[in-house]
C-alpha positions in Angstrom: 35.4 42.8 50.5 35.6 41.9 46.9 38.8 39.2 46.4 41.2 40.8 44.0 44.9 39.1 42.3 48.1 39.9 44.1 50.2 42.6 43.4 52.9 41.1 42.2 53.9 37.5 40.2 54.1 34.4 42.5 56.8 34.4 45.7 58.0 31.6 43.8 61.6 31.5 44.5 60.7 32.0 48.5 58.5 28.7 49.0 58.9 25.0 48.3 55.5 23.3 48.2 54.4 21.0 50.3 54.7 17.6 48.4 54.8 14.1 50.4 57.0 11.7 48.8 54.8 8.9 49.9 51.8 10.3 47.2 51.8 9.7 43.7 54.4 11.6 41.3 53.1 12.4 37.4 56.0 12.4 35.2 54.1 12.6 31.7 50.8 12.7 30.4 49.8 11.0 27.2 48.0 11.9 25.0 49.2 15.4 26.5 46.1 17.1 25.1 42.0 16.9 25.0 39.4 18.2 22.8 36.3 19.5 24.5 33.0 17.9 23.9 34.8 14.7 23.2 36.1 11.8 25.9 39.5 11.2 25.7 41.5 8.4 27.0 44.3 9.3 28.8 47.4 7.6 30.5 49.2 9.3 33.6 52.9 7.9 33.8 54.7 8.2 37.1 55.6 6.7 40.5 53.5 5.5 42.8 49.8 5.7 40.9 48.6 2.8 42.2 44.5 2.8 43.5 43.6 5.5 41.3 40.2 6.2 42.0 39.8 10.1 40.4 41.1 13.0 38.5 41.5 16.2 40.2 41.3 19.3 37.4 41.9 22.7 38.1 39.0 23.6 35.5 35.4 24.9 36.6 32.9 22.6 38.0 31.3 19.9 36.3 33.4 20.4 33.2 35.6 17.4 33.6 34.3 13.8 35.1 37.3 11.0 35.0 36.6 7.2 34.8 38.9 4.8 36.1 39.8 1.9 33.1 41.1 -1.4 34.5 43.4 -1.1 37.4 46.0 1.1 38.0 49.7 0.0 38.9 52.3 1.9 40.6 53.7 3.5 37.3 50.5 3.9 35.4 46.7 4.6 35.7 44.5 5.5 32.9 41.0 7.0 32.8 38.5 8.2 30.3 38.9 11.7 30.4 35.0 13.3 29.2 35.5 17.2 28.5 32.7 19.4 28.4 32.2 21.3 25.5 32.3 24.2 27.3 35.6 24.0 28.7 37.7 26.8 28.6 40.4 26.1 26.0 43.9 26.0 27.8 46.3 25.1 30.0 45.0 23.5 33.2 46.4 21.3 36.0 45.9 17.5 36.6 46.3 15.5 39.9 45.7 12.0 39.9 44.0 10.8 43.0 44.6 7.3 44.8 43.5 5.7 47.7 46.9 7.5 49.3 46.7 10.6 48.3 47.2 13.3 45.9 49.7 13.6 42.9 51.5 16.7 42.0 50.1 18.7 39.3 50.6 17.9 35.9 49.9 20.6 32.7 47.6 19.4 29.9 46.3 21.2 27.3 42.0 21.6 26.6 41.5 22.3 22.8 39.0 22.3 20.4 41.1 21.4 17.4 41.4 17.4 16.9 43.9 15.8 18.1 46.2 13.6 15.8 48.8 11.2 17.6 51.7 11.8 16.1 53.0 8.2 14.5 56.0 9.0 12.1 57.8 11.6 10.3 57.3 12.9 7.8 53.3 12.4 8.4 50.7 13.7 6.4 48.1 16.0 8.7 44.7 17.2 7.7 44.0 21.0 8.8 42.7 21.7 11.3 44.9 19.4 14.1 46.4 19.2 17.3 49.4 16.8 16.6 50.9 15.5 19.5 54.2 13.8 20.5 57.6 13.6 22.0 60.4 15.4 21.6 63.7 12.9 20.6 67.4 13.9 20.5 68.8 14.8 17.8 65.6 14.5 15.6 62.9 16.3 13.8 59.6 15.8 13.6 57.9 16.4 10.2 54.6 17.0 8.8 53.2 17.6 5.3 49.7 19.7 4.8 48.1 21.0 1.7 47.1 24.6 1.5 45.2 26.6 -1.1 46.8 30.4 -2.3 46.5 32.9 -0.2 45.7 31.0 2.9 46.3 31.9 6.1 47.4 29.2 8.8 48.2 29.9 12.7 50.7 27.7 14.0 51.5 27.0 17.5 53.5 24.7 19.8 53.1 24.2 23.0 55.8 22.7 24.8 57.1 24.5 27.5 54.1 25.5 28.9 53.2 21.9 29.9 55.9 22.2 32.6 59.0 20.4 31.1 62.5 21.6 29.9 61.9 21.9 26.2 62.0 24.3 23.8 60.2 24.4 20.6 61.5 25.6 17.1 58.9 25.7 14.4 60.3 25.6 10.5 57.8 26.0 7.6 59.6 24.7 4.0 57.8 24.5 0.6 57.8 21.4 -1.7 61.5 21.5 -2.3 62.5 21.9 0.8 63.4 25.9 1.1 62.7 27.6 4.2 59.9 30.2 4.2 59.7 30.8 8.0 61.0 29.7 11.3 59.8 30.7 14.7 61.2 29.7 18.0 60.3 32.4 21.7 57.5 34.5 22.2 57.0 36.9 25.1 54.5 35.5 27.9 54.5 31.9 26.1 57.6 30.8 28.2 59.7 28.9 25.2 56.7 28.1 22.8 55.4 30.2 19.8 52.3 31.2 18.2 52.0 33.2 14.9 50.0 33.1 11.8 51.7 32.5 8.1 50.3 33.3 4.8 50.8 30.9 2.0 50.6 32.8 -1.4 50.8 29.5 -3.6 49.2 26.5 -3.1 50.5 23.4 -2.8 52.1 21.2 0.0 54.3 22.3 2.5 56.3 20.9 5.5 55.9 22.0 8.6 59.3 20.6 11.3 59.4 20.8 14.7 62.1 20.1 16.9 63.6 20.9 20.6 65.7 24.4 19.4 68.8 22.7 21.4 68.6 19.7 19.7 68.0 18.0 22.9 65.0 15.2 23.5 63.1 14.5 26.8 61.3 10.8 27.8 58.4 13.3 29.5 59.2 16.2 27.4 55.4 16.2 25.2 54.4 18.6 23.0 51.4 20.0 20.9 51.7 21.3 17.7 48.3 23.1 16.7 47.5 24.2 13.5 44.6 25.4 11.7 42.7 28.9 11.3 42.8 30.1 15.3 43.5 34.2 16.2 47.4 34.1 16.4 47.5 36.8 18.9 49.0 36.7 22.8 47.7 40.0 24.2 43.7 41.5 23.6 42.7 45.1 24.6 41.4 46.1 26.7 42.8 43.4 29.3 40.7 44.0 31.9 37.1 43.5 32.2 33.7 43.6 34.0 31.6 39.9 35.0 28.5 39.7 33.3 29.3 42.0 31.0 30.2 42.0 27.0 33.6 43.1 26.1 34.8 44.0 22.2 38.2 42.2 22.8 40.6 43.9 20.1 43.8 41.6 19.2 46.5 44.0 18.1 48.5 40.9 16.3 45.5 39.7 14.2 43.4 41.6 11.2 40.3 41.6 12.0 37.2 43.6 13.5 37.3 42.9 17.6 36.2 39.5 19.0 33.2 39.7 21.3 33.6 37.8 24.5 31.0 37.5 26.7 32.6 37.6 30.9 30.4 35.3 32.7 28.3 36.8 35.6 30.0 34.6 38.3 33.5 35.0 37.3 35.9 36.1 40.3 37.3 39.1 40.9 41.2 38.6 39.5 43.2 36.7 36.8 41.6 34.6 34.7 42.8 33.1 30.7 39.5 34.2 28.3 38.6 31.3 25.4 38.2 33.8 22.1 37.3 32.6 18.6 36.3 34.1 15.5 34.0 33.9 13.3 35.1 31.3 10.8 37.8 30.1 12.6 38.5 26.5 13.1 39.6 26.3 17.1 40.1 29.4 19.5 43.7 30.9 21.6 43.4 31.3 25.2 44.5 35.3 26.3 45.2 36.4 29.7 42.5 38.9 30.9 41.6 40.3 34.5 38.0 41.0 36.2 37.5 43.8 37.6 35.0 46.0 39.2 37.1 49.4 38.4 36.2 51.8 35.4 38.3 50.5 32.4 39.3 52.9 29.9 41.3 52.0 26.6 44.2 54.5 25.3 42.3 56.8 22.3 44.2 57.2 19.5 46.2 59.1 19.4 47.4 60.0 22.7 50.5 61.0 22.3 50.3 64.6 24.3 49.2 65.9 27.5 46.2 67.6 25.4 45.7 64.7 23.3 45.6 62.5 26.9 42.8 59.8 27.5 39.9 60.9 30.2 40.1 58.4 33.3 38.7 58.0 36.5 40.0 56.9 39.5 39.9 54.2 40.4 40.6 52.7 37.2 42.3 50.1 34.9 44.0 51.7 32.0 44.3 49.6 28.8 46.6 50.0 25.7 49.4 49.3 22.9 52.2 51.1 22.1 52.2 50.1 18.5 55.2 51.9 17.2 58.6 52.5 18.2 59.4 55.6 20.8 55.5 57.0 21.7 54.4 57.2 24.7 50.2 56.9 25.9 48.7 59.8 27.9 46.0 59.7 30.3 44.2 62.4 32.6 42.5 62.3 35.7 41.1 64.5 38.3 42.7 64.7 42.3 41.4 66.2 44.9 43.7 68.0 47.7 45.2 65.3 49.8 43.9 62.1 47.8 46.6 59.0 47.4 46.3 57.2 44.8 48.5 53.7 44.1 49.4 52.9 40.5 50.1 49.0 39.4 52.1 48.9 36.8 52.1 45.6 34.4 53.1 43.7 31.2 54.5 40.6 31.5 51.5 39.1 33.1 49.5 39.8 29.6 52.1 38.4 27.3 53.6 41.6 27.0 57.2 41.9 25.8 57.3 45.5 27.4 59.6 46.8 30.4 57.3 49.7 31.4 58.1 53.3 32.5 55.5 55.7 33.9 55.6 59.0 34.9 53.1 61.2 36.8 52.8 64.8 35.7 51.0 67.5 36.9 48.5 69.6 34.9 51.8 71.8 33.5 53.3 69.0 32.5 55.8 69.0 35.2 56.7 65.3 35.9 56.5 64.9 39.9 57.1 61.0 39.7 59.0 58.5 37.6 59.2 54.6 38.2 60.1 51.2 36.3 61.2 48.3 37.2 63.0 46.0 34.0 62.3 42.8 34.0 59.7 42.5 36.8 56.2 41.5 36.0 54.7 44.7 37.6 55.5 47.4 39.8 54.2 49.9 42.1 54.4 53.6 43.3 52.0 56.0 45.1 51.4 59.6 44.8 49.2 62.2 47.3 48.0 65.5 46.0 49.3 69.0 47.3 46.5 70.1 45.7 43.6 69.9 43.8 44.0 69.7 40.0 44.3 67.8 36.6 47.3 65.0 36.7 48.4 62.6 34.2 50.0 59.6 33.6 52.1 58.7 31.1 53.3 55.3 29.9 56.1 53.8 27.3 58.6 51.1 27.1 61.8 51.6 29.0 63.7 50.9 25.9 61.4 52.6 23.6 60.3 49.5 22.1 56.9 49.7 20.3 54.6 46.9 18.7 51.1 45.0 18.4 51.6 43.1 21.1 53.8 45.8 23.1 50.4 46.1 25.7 50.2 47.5 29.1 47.4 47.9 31.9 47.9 50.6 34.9 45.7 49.5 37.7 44.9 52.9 39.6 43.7 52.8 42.7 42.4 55.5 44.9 44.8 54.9 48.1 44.3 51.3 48.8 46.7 49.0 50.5 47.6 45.8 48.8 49.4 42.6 50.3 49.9 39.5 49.2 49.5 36.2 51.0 51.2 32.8 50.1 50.5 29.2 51.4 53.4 27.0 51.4 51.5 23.8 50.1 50.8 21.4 47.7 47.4 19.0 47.0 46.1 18.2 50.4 44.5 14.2 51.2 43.0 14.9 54.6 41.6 12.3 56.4 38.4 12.4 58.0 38.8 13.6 61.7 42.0 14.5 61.0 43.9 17.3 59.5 47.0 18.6 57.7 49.4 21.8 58.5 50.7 24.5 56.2 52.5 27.8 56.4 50.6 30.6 55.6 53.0 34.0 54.8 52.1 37.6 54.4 54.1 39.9 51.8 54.1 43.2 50.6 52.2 44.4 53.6 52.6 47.0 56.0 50.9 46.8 59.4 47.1 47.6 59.0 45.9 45.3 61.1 45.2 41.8 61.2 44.3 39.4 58.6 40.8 36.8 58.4 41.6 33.9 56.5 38.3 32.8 55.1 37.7 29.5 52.9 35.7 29.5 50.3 34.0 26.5 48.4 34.9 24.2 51.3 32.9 21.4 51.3 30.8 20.9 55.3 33.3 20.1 57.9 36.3 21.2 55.9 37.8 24.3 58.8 40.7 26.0 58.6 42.7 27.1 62.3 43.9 29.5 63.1 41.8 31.7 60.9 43.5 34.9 61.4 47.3 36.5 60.8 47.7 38.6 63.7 48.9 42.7 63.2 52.2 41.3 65.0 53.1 38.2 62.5 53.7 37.0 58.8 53.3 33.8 59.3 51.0 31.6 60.3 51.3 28.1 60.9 47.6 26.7 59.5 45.7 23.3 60.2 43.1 22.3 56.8 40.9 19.9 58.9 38.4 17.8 58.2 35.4 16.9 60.3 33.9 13.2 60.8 31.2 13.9 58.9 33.4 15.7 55.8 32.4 14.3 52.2 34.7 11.8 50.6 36.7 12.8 47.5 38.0 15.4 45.6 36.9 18.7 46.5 38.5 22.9 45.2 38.9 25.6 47.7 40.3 28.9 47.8 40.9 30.7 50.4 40.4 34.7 51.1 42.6 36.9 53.1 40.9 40.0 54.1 41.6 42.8 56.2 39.6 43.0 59.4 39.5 46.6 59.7 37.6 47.5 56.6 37.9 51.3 57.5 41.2 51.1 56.3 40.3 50.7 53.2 42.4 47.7 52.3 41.2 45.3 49.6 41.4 41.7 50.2 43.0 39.0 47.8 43.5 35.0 47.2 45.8 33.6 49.2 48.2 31.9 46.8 50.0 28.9 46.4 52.8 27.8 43.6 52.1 24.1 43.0 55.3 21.1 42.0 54.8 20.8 38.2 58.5 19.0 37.7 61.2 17.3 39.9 62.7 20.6 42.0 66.7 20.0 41.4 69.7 20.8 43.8 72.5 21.0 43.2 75.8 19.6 45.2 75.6 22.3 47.9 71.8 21.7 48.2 71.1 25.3 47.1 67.8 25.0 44.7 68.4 25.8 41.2 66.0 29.0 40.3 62.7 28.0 38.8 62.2 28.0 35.1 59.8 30.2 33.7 57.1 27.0 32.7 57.5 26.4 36.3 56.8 29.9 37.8 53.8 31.5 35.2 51.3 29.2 36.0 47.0 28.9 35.3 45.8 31.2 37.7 43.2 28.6 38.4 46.0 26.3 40.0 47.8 29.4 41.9 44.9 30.3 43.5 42.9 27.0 44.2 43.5 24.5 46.6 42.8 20.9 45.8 41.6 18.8 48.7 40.9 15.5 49.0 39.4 13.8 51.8 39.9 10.4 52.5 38.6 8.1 55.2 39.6 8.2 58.7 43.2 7.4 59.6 44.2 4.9 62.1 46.5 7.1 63.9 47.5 10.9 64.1 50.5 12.7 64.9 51.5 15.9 67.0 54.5 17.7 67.6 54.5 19.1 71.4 56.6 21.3 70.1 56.2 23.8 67.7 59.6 25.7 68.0 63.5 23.2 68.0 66.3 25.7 68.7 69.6 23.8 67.3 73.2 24.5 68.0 75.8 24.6 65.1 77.4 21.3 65.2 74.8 19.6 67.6 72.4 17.5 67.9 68.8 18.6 69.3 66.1 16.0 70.1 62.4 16.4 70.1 59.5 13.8 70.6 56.4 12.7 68.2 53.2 11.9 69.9 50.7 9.6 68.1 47.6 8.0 68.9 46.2 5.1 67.4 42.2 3.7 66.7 41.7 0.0 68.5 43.0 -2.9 66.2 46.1 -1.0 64.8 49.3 -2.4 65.8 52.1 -1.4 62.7 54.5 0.9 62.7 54.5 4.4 62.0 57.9 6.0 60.4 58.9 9.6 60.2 60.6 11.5 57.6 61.6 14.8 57.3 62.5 17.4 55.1 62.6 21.1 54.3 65.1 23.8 55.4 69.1 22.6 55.0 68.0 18.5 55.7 69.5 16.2 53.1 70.9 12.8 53.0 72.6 12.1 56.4 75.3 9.8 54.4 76.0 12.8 51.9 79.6 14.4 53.3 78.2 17.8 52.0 75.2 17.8 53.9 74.5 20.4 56.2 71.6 19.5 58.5 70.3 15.9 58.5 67.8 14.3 60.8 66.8 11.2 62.2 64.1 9.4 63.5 62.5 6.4 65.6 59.5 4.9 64.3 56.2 4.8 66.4 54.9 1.6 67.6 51.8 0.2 69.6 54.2 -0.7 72.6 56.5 2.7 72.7 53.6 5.3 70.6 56.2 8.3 71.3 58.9 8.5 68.9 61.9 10.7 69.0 63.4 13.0 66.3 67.0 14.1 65.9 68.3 17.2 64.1 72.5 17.1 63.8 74.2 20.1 62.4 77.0 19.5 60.2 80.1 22.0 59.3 78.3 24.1 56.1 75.3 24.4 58.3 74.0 28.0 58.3 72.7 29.7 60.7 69.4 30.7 60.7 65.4 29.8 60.8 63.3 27.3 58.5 60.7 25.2 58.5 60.9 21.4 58.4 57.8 19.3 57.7 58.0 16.0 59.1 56.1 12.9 57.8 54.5 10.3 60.1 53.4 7.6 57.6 51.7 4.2 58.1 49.9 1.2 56.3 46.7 0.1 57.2 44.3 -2.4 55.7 46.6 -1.7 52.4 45.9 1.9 52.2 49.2 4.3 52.9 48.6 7.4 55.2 50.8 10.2 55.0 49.9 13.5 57.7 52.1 16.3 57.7 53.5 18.3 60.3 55.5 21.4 61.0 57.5 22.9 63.5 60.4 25.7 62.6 63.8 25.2 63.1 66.2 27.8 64.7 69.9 27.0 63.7 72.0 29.1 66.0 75.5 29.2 67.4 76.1 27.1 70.1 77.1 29.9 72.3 77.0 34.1 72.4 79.5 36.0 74.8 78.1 39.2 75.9 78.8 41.6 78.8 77.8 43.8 81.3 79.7 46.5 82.6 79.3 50.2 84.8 77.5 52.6 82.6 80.1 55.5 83.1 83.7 55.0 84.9 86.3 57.7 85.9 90.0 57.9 85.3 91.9 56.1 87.9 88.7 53.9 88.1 88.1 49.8 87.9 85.1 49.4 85.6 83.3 46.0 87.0 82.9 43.5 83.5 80.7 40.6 83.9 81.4 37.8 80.7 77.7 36.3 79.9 78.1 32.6 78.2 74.4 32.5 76.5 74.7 28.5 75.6 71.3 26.9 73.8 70.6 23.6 76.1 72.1 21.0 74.0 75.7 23.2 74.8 77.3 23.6 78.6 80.8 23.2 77.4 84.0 25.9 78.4 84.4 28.6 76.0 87.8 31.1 76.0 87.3 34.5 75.5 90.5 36.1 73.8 90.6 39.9 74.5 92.2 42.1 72.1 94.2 44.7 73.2 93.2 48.1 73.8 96.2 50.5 73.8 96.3 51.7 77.7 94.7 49.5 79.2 95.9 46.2 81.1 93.7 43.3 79.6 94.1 39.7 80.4 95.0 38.4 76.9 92.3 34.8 77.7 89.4 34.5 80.1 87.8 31.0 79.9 83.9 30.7 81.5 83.9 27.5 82.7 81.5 24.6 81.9 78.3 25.1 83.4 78.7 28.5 84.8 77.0 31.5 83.0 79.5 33.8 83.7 82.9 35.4 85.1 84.0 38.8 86.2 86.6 41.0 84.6 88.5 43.9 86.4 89.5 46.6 83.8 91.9 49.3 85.7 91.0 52.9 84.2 94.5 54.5 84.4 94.4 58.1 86.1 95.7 60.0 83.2 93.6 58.1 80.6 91.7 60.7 78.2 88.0 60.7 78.8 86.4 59.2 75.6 84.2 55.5 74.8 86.3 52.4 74.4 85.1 49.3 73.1 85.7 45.7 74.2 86.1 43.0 71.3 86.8 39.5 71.7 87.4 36.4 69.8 85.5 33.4 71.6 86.1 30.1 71.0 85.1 26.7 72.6 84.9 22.6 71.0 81.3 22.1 70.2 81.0 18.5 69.4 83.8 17.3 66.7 84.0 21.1 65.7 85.7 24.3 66.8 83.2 27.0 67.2 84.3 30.8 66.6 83.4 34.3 66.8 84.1 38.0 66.5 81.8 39.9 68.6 82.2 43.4 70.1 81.3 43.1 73.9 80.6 46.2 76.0 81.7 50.0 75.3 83.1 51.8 78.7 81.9 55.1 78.6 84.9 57.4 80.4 83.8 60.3 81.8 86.0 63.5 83.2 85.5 63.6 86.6 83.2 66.6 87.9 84.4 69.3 89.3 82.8 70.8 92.5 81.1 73.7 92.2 82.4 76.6 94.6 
């Protein structure tokens, strides 16, 4: 099976990476940007950087070789950066790696403009440049440059999509200071901008740039490029085939189309295409797809069912809607009883466009509508009564129409998709040992189970279990590493396919959604949402896995248990096993996190934990879990921490087990299935306690008109049970009753409560005898 991208944007919002706080943390990058074919030298400013030894890149192979410069401290490390010339131009994603462990991921930007250090403002600036900087409260940077008439400059700042809250505003002012143009958003560039002005008289001109709220950030960095580059977000057709030429048209831009050559070995999926044009001075970086489908471009016009675009299925369908109100056509041939799934996107090309597509029939009769505003794609499926000519039609929900108004309808002839996500961040594995993650499956039905397959692992490198069973969604994964594993930095993805290939499922990438910035809380602990720099990532860093493998540890941890069922308002215990190599005697501490955990001296906190650190005399430590009052019910995951120092070096393995948050207590009941009037239906009161819980719970009845109830029963402490006689009067009115209670009982310094409906008596007229 061929990989192929995820149906839909990342499941951002439903994972936290994996991040230990005992790794490095990059807070800036400076300069923020480097030009290709040149070595830069570039500081990484943070926590915790100390032992640098490498730089991990989410570029291709080869194309980026770090050098360490002097030593590194705990809040800096520098190296000399060398770039390949050909380096894709774009965003990409940075980890520093020490003799600890990995850092987060850090954005920085490849170019192939100069880059000019912004030093003071205003500041004269020689076209073409990449002028970098900060952005400062309440300021405004400014920067002169001297065009000739009728020249044509692109302009572009980048900002946002280096993974920090700022948000550029770009002003352009002649010699005396009147404004000429201003540009602030653009679609699918998160807050940044990109756009091309014309200058009809020569002379010099100021160009400002400044955080659109005024506002200034100590890590907030930004690139300002400017120069003769295609000012253009979305290129059509936006899909194409590896090893194949493409004739790239950008809809923003004059211009004949821009020749882009796919390489051969590009994968199957998302990927950002380099273009640049003849003449120009530096290139723009244009989100594109591979494919192995048929890709057809929308012929002009078609605007009509007869005026509709031949395509074949399967398919990617390609095209603008340049002006206001139209709509694009295209037909296709079904036969009788062929399904056919249609992906519908936008946003993932830059695309302003809320979609809407409908599915007509070869009269024109529509037989399916969909849309989804404000979604980066969407799906429906459709199977063919009969054989005939169908087509399908797209245009903005809100009639909206423009160059860079683009659309791609992935048509696919029946295939299941799914998407699978791996709750993790950089991995530092040591040698013989290994590190766990979560592996989740969404926006699958039940076809069958799942291989997990790694590719570009280095020898050694396995990943267990390797499958998602037809039964699961998630999968609790170990990334080991063998004895014999190759030191250092290392990329892998890993492949999900189905294992019943008859089903004709395609497989994908499993994805991950790396820490780019601090994730924020606020006083209730609930997670602010993600901001956009945050969620539309390179899809070289949501779909690669860096690993780095370090030398052997001199200890490991495991979790006997993989499952810790918690009562509200209790406290659950469970034990840490570690083993240690001959020689090591220090401690090893445990921390935890994930889920509801927080600080157990915060007064709002809802689940905290607590643990005993591991030494050479007493090598099993315990762990606590205590549930406080805005605890809520449910299951998580915690990842807990075992971290020791040895020889100088800082080991940090993770492990996972899921926590199950429950009420201390459940009242059921079991009663006769069917009773008579005049009857005693037989109750029995079930006390279901979790283990930490043996406490006496009262069971209020409430009253059923009719019926004598005792108003309390109370189950005792450590019995399971009591029995209830309910008399049925004679003359009561065969029908179903139900049985509710309100059961209460002091769990720890708390009252526990609940509403519950317990059994429904079924009262039957007795039968009469036949004659």
């Amino acid at each position: 099976m061929t990989p192929t991208p995820p149906l839909a944007a990342l499941i951002a919002l439903l994972l936290v990476p994996c991040f230990s706080h005992a790794q490095g943390f990059i807070e800036r990058v400076d300069p923020p940007v480097a030009q290709r074919g040149k070595t830069t030298r570039v500081a990484f400013h943070g926590t915790q950087l100390a032992r640098a030894t490498d730089v991990w890149s989410s570029l291709p192979a080869s194309t980026l070789k770090a050098t360490p410069v002097g030593a590194s401290d705990a809040a800096k490390a520098v190296f000399d950066l060398a770039i390949a010339d050909n380096t894709p131009v774009g965003i990409c994603g940075l980890r520093v790696a020490t003799a600890n462990g990995l850092s987060n991921t850090h954005l920085f930007l490849i170019d192939d403009l100069p880059p000019v250090a912004a030093t003071a403002s205003p500041m004269k600036v020689a076209l073409p440049a990449a002028v970098h900087g900060v952005f400062r409260a309440a300021e405004v940077d400014r920067f002169t440059i001297d065009v000739a008439a009728g020249q044509k400059v692109s302009f572009e700042a980048v900002g946002s999509r280096l993974g920090k809250d700022v948000d550029p505003l770009i002003t352009i002012r002649d010699a005396r200071g009147k404004w000429l143009a201003e540009r602030d958003n653009d679609p699918g560039l998160c807050f940044d901008c990109r756009f091309e002005h014309g200058f009809p008289i020569a002379g010099t001109y100021t160009v400002e740039l400044r955080d659109a709220r005024h506002a200034g950030a100590e890590h907030g960095s930004y690139v300002l490029r400017m120069g003769r580059f295609p000012a253009a977000r979305v290129a059509v057709p936006s899909a194409v085939k590896p090893g194949q030429r493409a004739e790239l048209t950008l809809p923003e831009v004059e211009g004949k189309p821009v020749p882009f050559d796919v390489p051969a070995d590009q994968l199957f999926g998302p990927f950002v295409a380099s273009l640049k044009r003849a003449g120009d001075d530096g290139s723009t970086w244009i989100p594109l797809t591979a494919t192995s489908a048929d890709v057809t471009t929308a012929q002009q016009p078609c605007r009509t069912l007869e005026q509709a675009t031949p395509a074949k299925v399967p398919g990617m369908l390609c095209g603008v809607l340049r002006e206001r109100g139209i709509r694009d056509y295209f037909r296709f041939e079904l036969a009788k009883g062929q399904r056919i799934k249609v992906r519908a996107e936008a946003r993932v090309l830059h695309s302003p466009a809320d979609l809407e597509v409908a599915l007509l029939d070869a009269k024109g009769n529509e037989v399916r509508r969909a849309s989804d505003p404000g979604r980066d794609d969407f799906l429906f499926d459709f199977t063919a009564n009969a054989a005939g000519s169908f087509a399908l039609t797209v245009r903005d929900l809100h009639r909206d129409g423009g160059p860079a108004v683009a659309y791609r309808l992935d048509l696919r002839d029946g295939a299941a998709q799914f998407t699978v996500d791996a709750d993790v961040e950089g991995l530092a594995i040591p040698r013989g040992n290994y590190q766990s993650f979560p592996v989740k499956l969404t926006n699958g039905a039940r076809f069958g189970p799942i291989k997990l397959r790694l590719v570009g692992a280095p020898a050694g490198l396995t990943l267990t279990p390797d499958e998602i069973a037809d039964t699961d969604t998630t999968v609790l994964c170990k990334l080991a590493a063998g004895a014999d594993t190759p030191e250092g930095l290392h990329t892998v993805c890993i492949v999900a396919e189905p294992m019943k290939a008859e089903v004709g499922v395609v497989s994908t990438f499993v994805n991950t959604l790396p820490l780019i910035d601090r994730k924020r809380v606020n006083v209730d602990l609930i997670p602010y949402a993600l901001r956009e720099d945050q969620r539309r990532l390179p899809t070289s860093l949501t779909d690669h896995f860096a690993v780095q493998v370090t030398p052997a540890a001199a200890f490991s941890v495991d979790l006997p248990e993989t499952l810790v069922t918690l009562g509200r308002y209790q406290r659950a215990d469970f034990p840490l096993v570690t083993t240690r190599v001959a020689g090591f005697e220090g401690p090893i501490t445990f921390t935890a996190r994930g889920g509801q955990l927080a600080d157990k001296d915060d007064v709002r906190t809802r689940v905290c934990a607590e643990f005993t650190s591991a030494t050479s005399e007493k090598p099993q430590a315990i762990g606590s879990i205590h549930s406080r009052i805005l605890s809520n019910l449910g299951k998580t995951r915690i990842d807990v921490e075992g971290t020791a120092i040895h020889q100088g070096r800082r080991v940090t393995l993770m492990r996972s087990f899921d926590l199950d948050l429950r009420p201390a207590f459940k009242i059921t009941a079991e009663a006769d299935k069917m009773v008579l009037p005049g009857s005693i239906a037989k109750v029995r009161l079930l006390a279901d306690r979790v283990k930490t819980f043996d406490g006496a719970v009262t069971v209020q009845l409430s009253p059923v008109q009719g019926l004598e109830l005792p108003a309390t029963v109370t189950i005792p402490a450590g019995k399971s049970g009591v029995d209830l006689d309910v008399q049925i009067p004679a003359d009561w009115t065969p029908r179903r009753v139900g049985l509710r209670a309100r059961s209460v009982a002091a769990v720890g310094d708390y009252e526990e409560e609940q509403q519950s409906q317990l059994v429904e008596l079924d009262v039957r007229k007795p039968e009469v005898p036949k004659k």
